[in-house]
C-alpha positions as CSV (number, residue, x, y, z in Angstrom):
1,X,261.2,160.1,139.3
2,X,258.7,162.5,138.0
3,X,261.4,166.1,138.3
4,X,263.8,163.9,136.5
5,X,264.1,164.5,132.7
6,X,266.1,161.2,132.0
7,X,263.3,159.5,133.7
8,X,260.5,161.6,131.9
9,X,262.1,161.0,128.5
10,X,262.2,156.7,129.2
11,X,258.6,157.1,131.0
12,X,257.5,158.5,127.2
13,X,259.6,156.4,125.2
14,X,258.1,152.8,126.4
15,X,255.5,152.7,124.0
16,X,257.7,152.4,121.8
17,X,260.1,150.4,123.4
18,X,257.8,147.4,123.5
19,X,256.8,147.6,120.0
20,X,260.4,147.2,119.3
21,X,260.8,144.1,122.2
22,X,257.7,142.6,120.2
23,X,259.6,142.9,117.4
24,X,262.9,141.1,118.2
25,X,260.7,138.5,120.4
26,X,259.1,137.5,117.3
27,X,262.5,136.3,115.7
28,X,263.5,132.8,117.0
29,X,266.2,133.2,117.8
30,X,267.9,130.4,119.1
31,X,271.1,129.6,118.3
32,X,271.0,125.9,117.6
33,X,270.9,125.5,114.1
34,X,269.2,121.8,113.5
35,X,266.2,123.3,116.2
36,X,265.8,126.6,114.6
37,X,266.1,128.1,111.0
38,X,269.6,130.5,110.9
39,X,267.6,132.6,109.4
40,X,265.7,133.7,112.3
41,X,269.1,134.4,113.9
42,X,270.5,136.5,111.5
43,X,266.8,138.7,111.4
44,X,267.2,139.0,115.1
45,X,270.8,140.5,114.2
46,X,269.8,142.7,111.5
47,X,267.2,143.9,113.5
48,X,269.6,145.4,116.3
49,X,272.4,146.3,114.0
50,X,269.8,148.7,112.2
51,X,268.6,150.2,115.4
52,X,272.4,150.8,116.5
53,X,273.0,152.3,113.1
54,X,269.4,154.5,113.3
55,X,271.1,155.8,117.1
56,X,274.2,157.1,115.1
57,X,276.6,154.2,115.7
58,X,279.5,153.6,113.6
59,X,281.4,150.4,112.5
60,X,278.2,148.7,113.0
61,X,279.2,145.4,112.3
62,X,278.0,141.3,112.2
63,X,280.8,139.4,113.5
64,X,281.1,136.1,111.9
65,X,282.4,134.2,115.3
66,X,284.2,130.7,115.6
67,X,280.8,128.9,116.8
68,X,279.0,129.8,113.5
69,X,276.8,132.7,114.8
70,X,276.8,136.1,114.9
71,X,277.8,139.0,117.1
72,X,276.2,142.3,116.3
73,X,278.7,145.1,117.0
74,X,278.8,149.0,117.2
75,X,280.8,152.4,118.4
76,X,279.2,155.4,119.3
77,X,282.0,158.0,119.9
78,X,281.9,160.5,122.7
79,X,283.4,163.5,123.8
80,X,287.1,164.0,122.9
81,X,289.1,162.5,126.0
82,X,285.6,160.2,127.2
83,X,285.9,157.2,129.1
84,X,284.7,154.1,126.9
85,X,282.1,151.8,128.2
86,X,281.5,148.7,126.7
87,X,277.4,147.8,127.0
88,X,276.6,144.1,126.6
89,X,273.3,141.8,126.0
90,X,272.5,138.7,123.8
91,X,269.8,138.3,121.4
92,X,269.6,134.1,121.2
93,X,267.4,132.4,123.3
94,X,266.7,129.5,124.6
95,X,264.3,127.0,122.4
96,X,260.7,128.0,123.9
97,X,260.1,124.4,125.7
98,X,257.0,122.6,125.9
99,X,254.9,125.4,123.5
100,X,251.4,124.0,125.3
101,X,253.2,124.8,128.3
102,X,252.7,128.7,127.3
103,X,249.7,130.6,128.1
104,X,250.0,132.9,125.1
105,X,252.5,131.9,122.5
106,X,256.6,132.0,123.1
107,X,257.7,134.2,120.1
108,X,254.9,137.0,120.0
109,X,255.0,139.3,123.5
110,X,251.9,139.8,125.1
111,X,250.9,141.5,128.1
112,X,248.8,140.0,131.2
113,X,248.5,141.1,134.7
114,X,251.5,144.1,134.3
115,X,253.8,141.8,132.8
116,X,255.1,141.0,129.5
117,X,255.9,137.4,128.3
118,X,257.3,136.2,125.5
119,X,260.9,134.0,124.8
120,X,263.9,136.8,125.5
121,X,261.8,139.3,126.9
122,X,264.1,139.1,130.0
123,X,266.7,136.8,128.9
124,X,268.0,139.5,127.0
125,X,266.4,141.0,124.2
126,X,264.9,143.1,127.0
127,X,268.7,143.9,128.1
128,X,269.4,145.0,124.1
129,X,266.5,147.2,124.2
130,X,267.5,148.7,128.3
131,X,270.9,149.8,126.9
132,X,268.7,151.8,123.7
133,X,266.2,153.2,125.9
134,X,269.1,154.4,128.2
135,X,271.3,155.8,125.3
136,X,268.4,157.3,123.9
137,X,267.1,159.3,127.2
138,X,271.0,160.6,127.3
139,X,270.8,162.0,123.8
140,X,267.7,163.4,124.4
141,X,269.3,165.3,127.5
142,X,272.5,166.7,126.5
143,X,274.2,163.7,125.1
144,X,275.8,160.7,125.8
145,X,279.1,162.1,127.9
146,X,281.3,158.7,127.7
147,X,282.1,156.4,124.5
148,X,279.8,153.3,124.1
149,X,280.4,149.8,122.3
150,X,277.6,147.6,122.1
151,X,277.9,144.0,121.7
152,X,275.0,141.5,121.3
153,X,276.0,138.3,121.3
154,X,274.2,135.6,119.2
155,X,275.2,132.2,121.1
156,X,275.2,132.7,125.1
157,X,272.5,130.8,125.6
158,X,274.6,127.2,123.8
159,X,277.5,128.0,125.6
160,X,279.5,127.4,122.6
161,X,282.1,130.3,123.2
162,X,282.1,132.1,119.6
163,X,282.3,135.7,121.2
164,X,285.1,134.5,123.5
165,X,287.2,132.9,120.9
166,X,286.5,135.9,119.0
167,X,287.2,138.4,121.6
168,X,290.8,137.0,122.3
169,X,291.4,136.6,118.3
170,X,290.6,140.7,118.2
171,X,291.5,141.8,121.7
172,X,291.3,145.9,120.5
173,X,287.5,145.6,119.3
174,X,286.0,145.5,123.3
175,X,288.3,146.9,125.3
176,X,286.9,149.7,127.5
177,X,287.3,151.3,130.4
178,X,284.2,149.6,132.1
179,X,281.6,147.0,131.0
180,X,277.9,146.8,131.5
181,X,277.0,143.2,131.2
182,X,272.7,143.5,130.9
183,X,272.3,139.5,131.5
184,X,271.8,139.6,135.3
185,X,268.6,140.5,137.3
186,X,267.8,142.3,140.6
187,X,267.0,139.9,143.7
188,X,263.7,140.6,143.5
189,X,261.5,143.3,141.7
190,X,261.8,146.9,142.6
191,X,264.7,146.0,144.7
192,X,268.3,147.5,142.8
193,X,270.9,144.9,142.6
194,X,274.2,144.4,141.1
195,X,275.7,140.9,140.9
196,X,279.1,140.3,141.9
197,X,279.7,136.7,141.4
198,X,278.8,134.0,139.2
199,X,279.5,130.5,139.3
200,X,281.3,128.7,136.9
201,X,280.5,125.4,135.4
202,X,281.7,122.5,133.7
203,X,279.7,119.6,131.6
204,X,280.5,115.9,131.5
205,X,279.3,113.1,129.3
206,X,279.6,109.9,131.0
207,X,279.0,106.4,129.1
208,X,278.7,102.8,131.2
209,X,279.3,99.8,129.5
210,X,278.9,96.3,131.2
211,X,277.9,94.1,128.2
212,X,278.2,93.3,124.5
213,X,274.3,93.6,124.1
214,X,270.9,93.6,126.7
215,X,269.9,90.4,128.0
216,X,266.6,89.3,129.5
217,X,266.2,90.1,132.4
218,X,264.4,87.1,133.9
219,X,267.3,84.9,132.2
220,X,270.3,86.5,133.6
221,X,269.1,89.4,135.8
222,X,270.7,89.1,139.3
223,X,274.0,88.2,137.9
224,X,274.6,90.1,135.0
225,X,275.9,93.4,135.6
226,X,273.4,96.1,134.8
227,X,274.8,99.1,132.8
228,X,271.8,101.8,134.0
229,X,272.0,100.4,137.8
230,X,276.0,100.9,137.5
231,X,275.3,104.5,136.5
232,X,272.5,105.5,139.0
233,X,275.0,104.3,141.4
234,X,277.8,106.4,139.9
235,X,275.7,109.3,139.8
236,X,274.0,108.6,143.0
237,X,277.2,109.3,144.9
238,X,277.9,112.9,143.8
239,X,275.6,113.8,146.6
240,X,275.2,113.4,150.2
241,X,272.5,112.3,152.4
242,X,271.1,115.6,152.8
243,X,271.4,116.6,148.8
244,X,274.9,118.2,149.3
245,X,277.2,118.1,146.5
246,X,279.9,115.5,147.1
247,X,282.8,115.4,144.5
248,X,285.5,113.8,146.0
249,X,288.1,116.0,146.6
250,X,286.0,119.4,145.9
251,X,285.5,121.6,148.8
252,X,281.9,122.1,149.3
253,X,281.7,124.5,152.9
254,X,282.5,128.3,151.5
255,X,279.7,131.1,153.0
256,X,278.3,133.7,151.2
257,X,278.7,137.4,152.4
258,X,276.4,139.6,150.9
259,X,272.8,139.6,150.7
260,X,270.6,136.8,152.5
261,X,268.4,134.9,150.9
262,X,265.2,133.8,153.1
263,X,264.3,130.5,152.6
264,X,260.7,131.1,152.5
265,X,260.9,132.9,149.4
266,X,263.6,130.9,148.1
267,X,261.2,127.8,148.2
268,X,258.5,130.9,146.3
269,X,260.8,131.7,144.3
270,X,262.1,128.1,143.2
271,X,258.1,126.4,143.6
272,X,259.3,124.2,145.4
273,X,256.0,121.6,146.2
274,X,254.0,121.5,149.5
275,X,256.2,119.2,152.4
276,X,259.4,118.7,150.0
277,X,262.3,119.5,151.5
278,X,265.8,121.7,150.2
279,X,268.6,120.1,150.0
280,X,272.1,121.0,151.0
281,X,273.9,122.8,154.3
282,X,274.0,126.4,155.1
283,X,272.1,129.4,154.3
284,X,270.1,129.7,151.1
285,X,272.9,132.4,149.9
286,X,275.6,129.4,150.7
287,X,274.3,126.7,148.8
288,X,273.6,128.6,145.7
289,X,276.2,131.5,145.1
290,X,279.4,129.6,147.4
291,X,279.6,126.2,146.8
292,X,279.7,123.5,144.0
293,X,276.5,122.4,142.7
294,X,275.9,119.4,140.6
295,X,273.3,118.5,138.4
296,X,272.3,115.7,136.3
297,X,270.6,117.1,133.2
298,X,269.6,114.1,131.4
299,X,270.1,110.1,131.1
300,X,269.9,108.3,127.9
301,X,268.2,104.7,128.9
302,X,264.9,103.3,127.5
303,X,261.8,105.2,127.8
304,X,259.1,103.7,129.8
305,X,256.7,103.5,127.2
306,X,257.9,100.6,125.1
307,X,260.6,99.4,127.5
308,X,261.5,95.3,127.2
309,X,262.4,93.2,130.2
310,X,266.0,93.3,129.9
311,X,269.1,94.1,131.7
312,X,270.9,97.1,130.1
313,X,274.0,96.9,128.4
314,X,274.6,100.7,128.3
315,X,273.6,103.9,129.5
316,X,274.7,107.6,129.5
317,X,274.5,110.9,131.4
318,X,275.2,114.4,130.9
319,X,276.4,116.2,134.3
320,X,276.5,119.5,134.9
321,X,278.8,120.8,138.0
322,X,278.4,124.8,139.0
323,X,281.6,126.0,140.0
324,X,281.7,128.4,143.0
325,X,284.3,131.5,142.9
326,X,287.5,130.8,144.1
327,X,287.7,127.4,142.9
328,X,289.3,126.6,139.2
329,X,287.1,125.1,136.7
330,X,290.3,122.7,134.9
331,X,290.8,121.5,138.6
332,X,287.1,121.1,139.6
333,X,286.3,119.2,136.1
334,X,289.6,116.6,136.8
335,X,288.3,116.1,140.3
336,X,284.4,115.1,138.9
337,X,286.1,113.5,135.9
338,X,288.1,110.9,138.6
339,X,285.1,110.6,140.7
340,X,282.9,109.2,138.0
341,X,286.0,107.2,137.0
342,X,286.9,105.7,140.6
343,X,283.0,105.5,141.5
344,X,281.6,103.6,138.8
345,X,281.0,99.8,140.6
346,X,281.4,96.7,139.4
347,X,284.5,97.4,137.0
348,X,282.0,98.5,134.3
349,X,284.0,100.6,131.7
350,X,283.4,103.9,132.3
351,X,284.2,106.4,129.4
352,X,283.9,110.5,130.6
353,X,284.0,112.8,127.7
354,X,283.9,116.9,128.4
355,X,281.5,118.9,126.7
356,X,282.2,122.6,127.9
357,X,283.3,124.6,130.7
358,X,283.2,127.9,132.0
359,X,285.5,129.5,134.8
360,X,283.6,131.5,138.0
361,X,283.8,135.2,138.1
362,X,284.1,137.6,141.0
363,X,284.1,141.4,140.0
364,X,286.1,144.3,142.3
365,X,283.2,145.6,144.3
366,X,285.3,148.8,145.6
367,X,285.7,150.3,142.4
368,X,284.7,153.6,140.9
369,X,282.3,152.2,138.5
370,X,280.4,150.3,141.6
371,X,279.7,153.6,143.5
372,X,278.6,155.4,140.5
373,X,276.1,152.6,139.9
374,X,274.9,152.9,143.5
375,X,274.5,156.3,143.0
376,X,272.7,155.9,139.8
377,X,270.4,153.2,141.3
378,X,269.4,155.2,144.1
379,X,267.6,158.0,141.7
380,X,265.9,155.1,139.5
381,X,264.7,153.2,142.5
382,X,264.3,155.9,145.1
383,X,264.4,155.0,148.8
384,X,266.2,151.9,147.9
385,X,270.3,150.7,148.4
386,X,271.7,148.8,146.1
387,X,272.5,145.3,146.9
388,X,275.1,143.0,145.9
389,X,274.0,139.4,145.4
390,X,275.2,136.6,143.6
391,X,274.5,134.4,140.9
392,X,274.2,130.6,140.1
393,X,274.5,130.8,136.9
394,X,277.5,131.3,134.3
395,X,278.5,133.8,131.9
396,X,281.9,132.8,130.7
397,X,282.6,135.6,128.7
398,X,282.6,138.0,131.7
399,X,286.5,135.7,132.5
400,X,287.3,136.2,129.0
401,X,286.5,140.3,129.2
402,X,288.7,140.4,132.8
403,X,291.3,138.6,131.4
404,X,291.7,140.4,128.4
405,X,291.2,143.5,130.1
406,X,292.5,143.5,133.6
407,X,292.3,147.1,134.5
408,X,288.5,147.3,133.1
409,X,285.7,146.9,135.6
410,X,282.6,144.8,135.3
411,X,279.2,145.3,136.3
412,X,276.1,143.1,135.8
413,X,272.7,144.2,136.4
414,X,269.8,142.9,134.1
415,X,266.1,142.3,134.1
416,X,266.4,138.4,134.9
417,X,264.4,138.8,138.4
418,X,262.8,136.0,139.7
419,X,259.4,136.3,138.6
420,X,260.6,136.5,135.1
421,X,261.4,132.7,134.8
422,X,263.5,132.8,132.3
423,X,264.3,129.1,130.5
424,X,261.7,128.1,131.6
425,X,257.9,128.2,130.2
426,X,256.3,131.6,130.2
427,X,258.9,133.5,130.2
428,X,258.0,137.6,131.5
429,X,260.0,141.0,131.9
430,X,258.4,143.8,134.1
431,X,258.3,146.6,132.3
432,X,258.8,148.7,135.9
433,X,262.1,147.0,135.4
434,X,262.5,147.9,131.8
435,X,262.2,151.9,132.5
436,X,263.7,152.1,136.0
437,X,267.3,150.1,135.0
438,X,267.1,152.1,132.1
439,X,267.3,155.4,133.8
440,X,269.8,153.6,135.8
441,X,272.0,153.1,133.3
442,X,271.4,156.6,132.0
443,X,272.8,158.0,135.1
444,X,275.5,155.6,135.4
445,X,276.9,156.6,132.2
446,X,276.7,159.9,133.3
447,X,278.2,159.3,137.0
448,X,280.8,157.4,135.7
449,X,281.5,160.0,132.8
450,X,282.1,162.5,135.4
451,X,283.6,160.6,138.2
């Protein structure tokens, strides 16, 4: 990348680029309010609303959303006649974990073997400070040739939909001719990928009741019906022998066509232990990107430290079901609610409450915007072709930008590689990554400007 002034101009500004990614790291942010001081929130937004505002952005703005957070906002006009691309990241993050689980601590970014870690360095303060760095390389070489909006979002990591509601409640404020969504990650490093798919994703609370109060267990146990077994029974039928997803009623055997996944470094990827098997049918790709998923993310029962001998009267779960394109979360959420319902044994009452849900996403991969991101990827990550992959994740706001805006195509590309481990402890960003999707984006704006 050395003849290439956009990539000279990033190479020299990532000194200071991770004195500024130190900086936002060491706001904790995350957006759940009893965790977490507000305050450190609405730092993490001041923060990026006064480096949009030191770039020459106008209407910067803190957009009080529905949720109780914050959005940061901001329009840098272009050329008369410009395109208008709409650049997006999030500044919350999600709470730091076990903190003894962290080599060096969550909320100050340190570096260690070429990497550096710290909570949001990938997952995306890093993407808030790509879209600078790339901005900044284009106004340092001739300008920025298309009109930018920036939005960093303050609540994507709770799921709690503040930037939707708020987008559809001011449908004018985003709208642009393509969006950049930085909360996505190559397959792996070095290699240039964009993904086209996400999973959606729905979250059910369900409560088993079997008995006015717990009994002992040597008194009645064996004929009193045990809330806790009723549920591990309920819950042990959403999946097949082999760990397939079973909902009843919820196709589970879509493929995947784009880029494989080899199982080898899937099980790397995922450290998976020595001898323990994957679960599920199909390729790697198939199981992950293509087909439902369900999860169960926590059980309220007694703890084992401190537990009495005594049949259960209630218990509770919280299950998470990922959604695969192509399939409508409303349906897929009725299908799990009447599962739970129809599964539960024993005529226990069975109460299913919905938390959240999120619809799947599939972006137009034949568009302009796509090829001028190839293109643009191809100088950043020379010798390399950009691959389309997908992702298991959700981001439902990218449903709420292509149905507000139809004719607007998205693109999501991000720092969130595998190595980065993002939510989980020890979170890292390469800072290879950093500059060379920087300098991608640099010349996307300026492919696409010109296309």
């Amino acid at each position: 990348m050395s003849s290439n002034p956009v990539a000279e101009t990033v190479a020299s500004l990532m000194p200071r680029a991770k004195e500024e990614l130190a900086a936002l790291v060491a706001f904790k942010s995350v957006a759940d309010f009893d965790q977490f001081p507000r305050s450190e929130s609405v730092g993490a937004a001041n923060w990026i609303a006064a480096a949009l505002r030191a770039e020459g952005f106008q209407d910067v703005d803190l957009l009080d959303t529905p949720d109780g957070t914050q959005s940061v906002y901001g329009y840098l006009p272009g050329p008369e006649g410009a395109k208008t691309v709409l650049l997006y990241a999030h500044y919350d993050v999600q709470p730091p974990l076990d903190e003894a689980g962290w080599t060096t601590p969550p909320f100050e970014l340190t570096e260690r073997d070429g990497r550096w870690y710290g909570r949001g360095a990938a997952d995306c303060k890093g993407g808030v400070l790509m879209h600078l760095l790339a901005l900044r390389a284009l106004k340092a070489n001739g300008g920025v040739p298309v009109h930018v909006k920036v939005i960093a979002e303050g609540s994507e990591e709770q799921g709690t939909g503040g930037l939707e509601r708020y987008a559809e409640a001011h449908p004018e404020l985003l709208a642009a001719d393509t969006i950049v969504i930085g909360d996505a990650g190559n397959f792996r490093v070095g290699l240039p990928t964009v993904t086209s798919t996400l999973r959606g994703m729905t979250l059910l609370r369900v409560k088993v009741d079997t008995l006015e109060g717990n009994l002992h267990s040597g008194q009645f146990g064996g004929a009193a019906p045990d809330a806790l077994a009723a549920l591990i029974r309920v819950l042990d039928s959403l999946r097949a022998e082999d760990g397939s997803t079973t909902v009843d009623g919820l196709a589970a055997d879509s493929t995947w066509e784009g880029l494989a996944y080899d199982e080898e470094q899937f099980r790397r990827d995922a450290r998976v232990l020595d001898g323990v098997e994957l679960i599920g049918s199909g390729s790697v790709a198939d199981r992950i990107w293509a087909r439902p998923a369900v999860t169960v993310l926590g059980i309220d029962c007694p703890p084992v430290v401190g537990a009495t001998p005594s049949v259960q009267a209630g218990a509770r779960a919280l299950v998470s079901l990922r959604v695969p394109p192509g399939v409508d979360a409303a349906e897929a959420t009725k299908l799990l609610r009447a599962h739970l319902e129809t599964r539960t044994p024993w005529g226990a009452r069975v109460v299913v409450e919905q938390i959240g849900q999120g619809q799947a996403f599939r972006a137009d991969t034949t568009s302009p915007a796509y090829q001028a991101m190839a293109d643009a990827m191809a100088v950043a990550y020379p010798g390399e072709e950009m691959q389309y992959a997908g992702q298991g994740g959700s981001i439902p706001l990218c449903n709420t930008l292509a149905s507000l805006y139809p004719e607007a195509e998205i693109l999501l590309i991000g720092l969130s590689e595998p190595e980065a481990q993002i939510h989980a402890v020890n979170e890292s960003v390469s800072p290879e990554e950093l500059e060379r999707l920087s300098v991608a984006e640099a010349h996307f704006l300026r492919n696409y400007a010109a296309g």
